[in-house]
Steps between C-alpha positions, in 0.01 A plus 500: 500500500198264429543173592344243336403137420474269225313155487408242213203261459459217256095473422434123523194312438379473896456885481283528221138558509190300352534712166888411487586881618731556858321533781439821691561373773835352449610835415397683772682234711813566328478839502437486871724304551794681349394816698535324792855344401641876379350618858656249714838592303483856584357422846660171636398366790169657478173295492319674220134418365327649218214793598380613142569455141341789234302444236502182292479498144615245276635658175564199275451127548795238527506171375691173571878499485549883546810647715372785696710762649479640810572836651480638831604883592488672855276783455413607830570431834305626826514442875360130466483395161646504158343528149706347211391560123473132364551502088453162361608472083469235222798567289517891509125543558393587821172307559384592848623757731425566911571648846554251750520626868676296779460603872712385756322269808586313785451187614130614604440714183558792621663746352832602522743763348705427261902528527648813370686366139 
């Protein structure tokens, strides 16, 4: 069974760029950052950082006022790490799409292996 996770985002003015757009950035932080929440569900009490994200490519632009939706799928998961397929839609459109990979570290940042789930 795939597990997965589903987040929201209302696009407000702070996250818009100087042509009136979303910022980038702002995405990628949401999209890393609901990686890291589906992670730390499947692997709790893990400290879990993010290693790598794929290629970026922004499909469409988003404007002010704009409800995003988030999803997050498991699709891999290896010794130390974890790589969840992060969807993110504006109304049924899926705008941008990426892998997100997680590894598991300790206190040092070292790595450590994950828990078997």
């Amino acid at each position: 069974m795939v597990k997965s996770m589903e987040n929201h985002r209302l696009v407000l003015p702070e996250h818009m760029n100087q042509y009136g757009f979303l910022f980038g950035g702002y995405l990628l932080a949401w999209v890393d950052e609901l990686a890291w929440m589906a992670a730390t569900r499947d692997f709790p009490g893990c400290q879990l950082v993010t290693v790598a994200m794929n290629r970026v490519v922004f499909r469409r632009s988003v404007r002010q006022g704009v409800i995003l939706r988030f999803e997050a799928v498991r699709l891999r998961t290896g010794n130390t790490s974890a790589t969840y397929g992060i969807s993110v839609f504006r109304d049924a459109e899926e705008i941008f799409s990426n892998e997100v990979t997680l590894v598991r570290v300790d206190h040092e940042g070292n790595k450590q292996s994950l828990p078997t789930v």
